[in-house]
Each structure stands twice: as C-alpha cells, then as structure tokens.
N, C-alpha and C positions, 0 to 999 in steps of 0.2 A: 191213231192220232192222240192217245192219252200221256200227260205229262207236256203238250208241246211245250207250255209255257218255264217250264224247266229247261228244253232243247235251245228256247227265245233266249233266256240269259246265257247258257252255256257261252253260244254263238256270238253275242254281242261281247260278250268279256273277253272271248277271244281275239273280235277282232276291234274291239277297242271303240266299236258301237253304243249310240244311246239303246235302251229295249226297246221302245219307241218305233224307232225307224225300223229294225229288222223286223218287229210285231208288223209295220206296215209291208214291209217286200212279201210274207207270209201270206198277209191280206190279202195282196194282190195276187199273188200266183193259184191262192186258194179259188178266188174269182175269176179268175181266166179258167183255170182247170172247168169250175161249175157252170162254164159258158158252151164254152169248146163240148165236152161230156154230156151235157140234160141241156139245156136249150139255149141258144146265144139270146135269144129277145126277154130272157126271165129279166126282173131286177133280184140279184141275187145281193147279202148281207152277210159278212163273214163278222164274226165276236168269239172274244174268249172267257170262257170261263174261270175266274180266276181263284173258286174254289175247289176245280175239279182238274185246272191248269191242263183244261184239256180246252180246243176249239169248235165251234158249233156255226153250222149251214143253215142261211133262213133264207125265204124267198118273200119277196114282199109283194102288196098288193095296196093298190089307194080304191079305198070306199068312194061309190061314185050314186047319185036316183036309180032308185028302179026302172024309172021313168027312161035314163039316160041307152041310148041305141051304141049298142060297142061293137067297133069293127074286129075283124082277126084280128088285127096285129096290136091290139089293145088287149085283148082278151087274156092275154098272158100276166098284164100289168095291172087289172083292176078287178074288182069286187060289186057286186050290187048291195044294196044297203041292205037287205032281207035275206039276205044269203052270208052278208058279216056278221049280224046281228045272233044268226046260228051257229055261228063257228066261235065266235068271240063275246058275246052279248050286249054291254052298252057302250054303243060308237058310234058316230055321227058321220054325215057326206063330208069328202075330204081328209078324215082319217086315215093313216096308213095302216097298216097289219101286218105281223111279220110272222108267219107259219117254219115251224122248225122243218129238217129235212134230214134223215138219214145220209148223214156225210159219206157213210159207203157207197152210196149211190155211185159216187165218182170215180167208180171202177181204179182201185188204184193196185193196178199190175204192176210188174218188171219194170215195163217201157214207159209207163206213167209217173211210175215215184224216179225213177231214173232222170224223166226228162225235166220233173218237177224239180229234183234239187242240181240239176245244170244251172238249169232258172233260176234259181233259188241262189245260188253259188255266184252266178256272173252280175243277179240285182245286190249284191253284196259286195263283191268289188268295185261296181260301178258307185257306192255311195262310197267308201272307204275314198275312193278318190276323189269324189267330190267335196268330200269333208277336208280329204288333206288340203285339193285344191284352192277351199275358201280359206284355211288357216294361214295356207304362204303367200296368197294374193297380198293378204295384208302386209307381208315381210316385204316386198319389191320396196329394191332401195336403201334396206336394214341389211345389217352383218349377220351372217348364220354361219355356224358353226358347224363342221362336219369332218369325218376321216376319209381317207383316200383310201379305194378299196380297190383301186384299177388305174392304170395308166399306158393307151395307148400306144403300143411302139411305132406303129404307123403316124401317126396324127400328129403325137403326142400331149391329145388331151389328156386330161386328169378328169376319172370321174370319182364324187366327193357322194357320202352316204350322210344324209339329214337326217337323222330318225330311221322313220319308215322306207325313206324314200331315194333316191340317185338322182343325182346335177352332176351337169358337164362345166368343167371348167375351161373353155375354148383356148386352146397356144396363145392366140391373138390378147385374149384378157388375161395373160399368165403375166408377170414382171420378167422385161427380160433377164435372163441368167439366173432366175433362182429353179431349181428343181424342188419333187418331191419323194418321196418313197410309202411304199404301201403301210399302211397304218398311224401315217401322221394324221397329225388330226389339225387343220388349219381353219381361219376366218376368210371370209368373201362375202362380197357383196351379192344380193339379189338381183342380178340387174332384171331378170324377164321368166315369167312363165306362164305356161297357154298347154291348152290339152289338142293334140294329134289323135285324129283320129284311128289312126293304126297303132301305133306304139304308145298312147296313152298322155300320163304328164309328162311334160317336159321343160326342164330349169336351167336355165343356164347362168353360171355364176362371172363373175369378175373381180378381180385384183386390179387391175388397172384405171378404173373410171374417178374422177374428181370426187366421187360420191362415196368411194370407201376410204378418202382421206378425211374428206368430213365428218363421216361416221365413227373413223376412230380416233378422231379429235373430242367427239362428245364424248366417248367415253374414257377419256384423258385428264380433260379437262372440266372438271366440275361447274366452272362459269356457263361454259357451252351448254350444258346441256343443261342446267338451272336457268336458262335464257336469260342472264344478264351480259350476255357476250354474246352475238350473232353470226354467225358466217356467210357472208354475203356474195363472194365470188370464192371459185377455187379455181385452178389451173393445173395441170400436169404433165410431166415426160416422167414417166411412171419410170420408177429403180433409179433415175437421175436428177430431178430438182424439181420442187413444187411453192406456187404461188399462191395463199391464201388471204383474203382480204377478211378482215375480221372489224367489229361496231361494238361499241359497249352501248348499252342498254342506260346505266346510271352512270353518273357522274363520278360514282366511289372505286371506280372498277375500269382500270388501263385495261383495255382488251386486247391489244399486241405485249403487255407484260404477262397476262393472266396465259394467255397461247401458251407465250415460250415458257414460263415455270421459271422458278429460280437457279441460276443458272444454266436455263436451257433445258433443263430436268424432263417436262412436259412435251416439248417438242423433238427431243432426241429418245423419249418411250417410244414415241407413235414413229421414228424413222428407222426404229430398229425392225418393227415389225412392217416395213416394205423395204427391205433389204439396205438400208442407210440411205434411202431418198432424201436428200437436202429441200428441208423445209424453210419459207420465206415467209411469216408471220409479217403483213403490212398493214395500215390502218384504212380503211375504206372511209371516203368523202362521197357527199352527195356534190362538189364542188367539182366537176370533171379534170378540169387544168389539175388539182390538188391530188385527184386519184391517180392523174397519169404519171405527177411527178413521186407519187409512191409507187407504185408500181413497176415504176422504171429504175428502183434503185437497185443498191448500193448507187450507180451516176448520180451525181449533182447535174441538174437542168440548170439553163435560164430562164427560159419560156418553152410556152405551148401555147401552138395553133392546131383548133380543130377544124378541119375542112369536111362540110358536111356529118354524115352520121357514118361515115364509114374510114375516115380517115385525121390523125393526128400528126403533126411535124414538132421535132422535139430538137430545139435548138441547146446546143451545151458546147461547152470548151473541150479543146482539141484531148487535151489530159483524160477527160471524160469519156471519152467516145467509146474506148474497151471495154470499160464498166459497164455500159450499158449495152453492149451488143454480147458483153459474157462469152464463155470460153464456149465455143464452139455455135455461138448466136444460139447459144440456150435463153441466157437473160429474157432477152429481148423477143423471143419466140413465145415466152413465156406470158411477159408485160402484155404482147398484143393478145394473147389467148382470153386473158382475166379479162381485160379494157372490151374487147371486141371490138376493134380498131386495126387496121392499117399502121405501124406504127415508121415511119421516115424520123431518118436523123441530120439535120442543119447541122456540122461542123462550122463555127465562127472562129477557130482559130485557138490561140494559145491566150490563155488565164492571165488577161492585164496582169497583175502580181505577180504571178511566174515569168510573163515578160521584164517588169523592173528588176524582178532576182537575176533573170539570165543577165540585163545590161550593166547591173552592180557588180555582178563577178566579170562579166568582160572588164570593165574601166578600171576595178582592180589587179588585174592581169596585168595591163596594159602599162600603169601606175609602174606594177612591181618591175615589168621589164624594162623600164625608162631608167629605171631607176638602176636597175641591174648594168646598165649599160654605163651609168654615168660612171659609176663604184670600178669599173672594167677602164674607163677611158683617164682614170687616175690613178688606179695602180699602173698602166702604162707609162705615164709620163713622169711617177716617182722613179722607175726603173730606168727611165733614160736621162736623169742627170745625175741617178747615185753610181750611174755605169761612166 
C-alpha cells in the first residue's frame, strides 16, 4: 500500500475528481475490507500518511472506570482506565485511543485486491456522476451546447454529447424540418434531467419549448439579460411564428424597440437560429384589455370583454378579422397561447369610413353615368336634325 497517496492524485486527475473525495471512497472501502476480514464489531480508523504517502490501520478504543462492568459486545470498543494508562500513559475516562494495526492483516489476495478495486472503481463512477449530476441540475432551463455524435434511424432522435456526458434530443422537441448530421455541434435547451436507476443520467434536451426562445433573446439582446427589459410571456409554433411579450424596467429603454434591434437586426439573429421562426416582439400591460389588444395584432380591435378568467371576446371590423385570425389561425392560436384566454371574435361589420368610402365611390359611379347618359341622349338628337 506504499505511495497510495501518489495512486489518490493520479485517480482523481484522471477522472477529473477533487483528492478529497476519492481519498474518501479509499477510506471507505479500506474500512469495509477491516470489517468484513478482523472483526465487523471493531471501531476501526483509516489515515494517511502524508509524508510516507502511504495509508495506516488503527483500531480505536474509548477509555471508560475500572470500576465500570463491560459486556461482550463492548469489549471490542473500550479500554479500562489502568490498562490505557499502560499502553498510552496520561489519559483520562472518556478519552479515546487509537492503536496502530499491521494493514497486512487484511489478507489482501487475488480475490481481495480484485474485489477491492471493483469497489473502488464503481464508488468512483458513482461520484463522477453525482458531481456531473449537481452541475447540470443547475443548467435545467439554460442553453447547453453540444455535438451530435448519433442519430437514431428508428426514432429519429438525436443524441447530443455535453462534455462528459449524452442527452437525447426527443423528434417531438426537434423543430419541425430541420435535420442534423454527425458532428454538428448545435444549442438546446435543458428542459429535464433525473438519474435512472438502470442506465444512470439522463437529459433530455429541446428546441421547441418557449424557454429556448427566451434564452436566446438574453443572449441577443443586451437589455435582456442586463434586466432592464423583462420577458414576461412567450408563446410558440416552433419553426413557424412566435409571440413574445416584453417590459422595460426604466423609462430610457423601449423594450419592444430594444427586442427587435435596429432594423430588426436583433430579432432576425435569434430567428435564424430556429430555422426563420417569425418573431412577434409586443409590449406587455398589467392592463388586461391593453394586453389582449397587443397580443392580438397586427388587428386593430374595438373592445374587449373578458368573461370570467378563462375567456376574452374581441370585437373588431369586418376588414380586421384575417388579421387577427392570421394565416392558417396561427395569429390567433398564438394571442390565446400568451393571454391564456379563450380567445372569440365579434365581427361588427365593415369600418364606418370604409362604408362612407364605399357610398362616395358608388354616388360618383352613379353621377358619371347620369351623366354619360345625358352627353348620349344629345349626341342623338344633334344627329337627327343634321340628318
């Protein structure tokens, strides 16, 4: 066993280990062994020497009266005061005592050091993952970055390499129509990971969730993620058109100008990277009526009624009504997705204005043909008395 503390770093650098921790897995398998081997009722204490970087076996004992009656199964564990005092010399009841042990003791054959660094090997992966595990707990919900190192012909999941470690990127949370190929290296979202007890960790990533549009708005958009701009609702038909409701924080700072970028600059980065999903940068109201009638555009509304918490009626001119039901009732799938609302549309007809325009161009129709008629019934009658 000389030199372990040399074997302790090798180990942990290799696998990317504090020394710490594998000094502890050591520990313990060192104590299990000196349980299992010489006696399971000892208190046994494993330490290293760290000028000899080799490891050392003690058995301990707590100093108790002469006086005090010790059963068997104490007897393993304690000390009489008259009998420590020869072994060790000034020490008191209550003291403990730690007596060194020839570490050969513990028979270490074939089938011993074999079974020890099984142990040794599987308390080692079992931390590695534990440690990966608390680092990406934290990430659920964040962008992670990773290459495609496989992709199922069956399934056609993609699974995506993090580091150390493999996530599935489910069809389901793929965008539809985009593919990948082996050794790209793409973003997703974290949405979930949990350790199985047969197959270990497991991560499952997304492209589709409202959450990785957010996510690469903050890092787009400097206001966002400086929190002077908020994001307050988002919505999605992932690969086809997205609705986000955005708050300025101060007064100095348009937050549906800060979104889109100049030009649009800002909002058409972040739609390149989800295949040209059409982005809807709108202003969020704590004023319900005022959200829905953002929400609902490009339409111009009249009114809104909200009936209950679960439903909104949105009265608008007939002109209006495509607008907000959007090409394939996307618009409008979308507005009720943000709102979380029910969303009904009251047709009231055609746009007073547009009605006076339509009765202005009839009555001058009407005008011209009167007219055309008269100019008709006098070239006539010049013809019938120069004939």
């Amino acid at each position: 066993m000389d030199k372990i503390l040399d074997i302790i770093e090798i180990i942990a650098y290799e696998k990317g280990l504090q020394i710490d921790i594998v000094q502890n897995i050591v520990k313990d398998e060192i104590l299990k062994l000196a349980k299992n081997n010489i006696d399971n009722d000892m208190n046994f204490v494993v330490d290293f020497d760290k000028k000899d970087k080799n490891i050392k076996l003690f058995y301990k004992l707590k100093v108790v009266d002469d006086d005090e009656n010790i059963s068997k199964e104490d007897s393993k564990k304690i000390i009489k005061l008259s009998e420590a005092k020869q072994q060790s010399g000034a020490v008191l009841v209550g003291d403990e005592i730690l007596f060194e042990m020839d570490i050969d003791n513990l028979d270490f054959n074939r089938s011993t050091i074999s079974n020890l660094l099984k142990d040794l090997e599987n308390n080692i992966e079992k931390n590695i993952e534990t440690q990966i595990f608390d680092n990406l707990k934290n990430s659920v919900d964040k962008i992670v970055n990773g290459m495609v190192v496989h992709i199922d012909q069956n399934s056609e999941d993609t699974i995506i390499e993090l580091d150390s470690i493999r996530a599935r990127l489910l069809r389901k949370n793929r965008i539809k129509g985009e593919t990948f190929k082996i050794g790209q290296n793409i973003s997703c979202i974290l949405k979930k990971i949990y350790i199985d007890k047969k197959y270990g960790i497991q991560i499952e990533l997304s492209r589709t969730t409202p959450k990785f549009l957010e996510e690469l708005l903050k890092l787009e958009v400097p206001e966002i993620s400086d929190g002077e701009v908020s994001i307050i609702k988002c919505s999605r038909i992932p690969g086809v058109r997205a609705k986000v409701a955005v708050q300025s924080n101060t007064p100095r700072v348009d937050a549906v100008g800060a979104t889109v970028g100049v030009k649009g600059v800002r909002i058409n980065a972040v739609s390149k990277k989800i295949c040209g999903e059409s982005i809807d940068a709108i202003e969020y109201s704590n004023v319900p009526e005022i959200f829905i009638a953002n929400a609902i555009s490009p339409a111009k509304i009249t009114s809104v009624k909200i009936v209950g918490n679960e439903k909104a009626i949105i009265s608008l001119h007939s002109d209006q009504k495509s607008k907000a039901i959007g090409k394939d009732g996307v618009n409008i799938r979308l507005a009720s997705m943000l709102l979380g609302l029910e969303l009904e549309i009251n047709d009231i007809g055609l746009n007073p204005s547009l009605e006076n325009l339509a009765n202005f161009e009839t009555s001058n129709q009407e005008n011209k043909d009167t007219k055309d008629i008269k100019e008709s019934g006098k070239q006539l009658l010049e013809s019938l008395f120069k004939s």
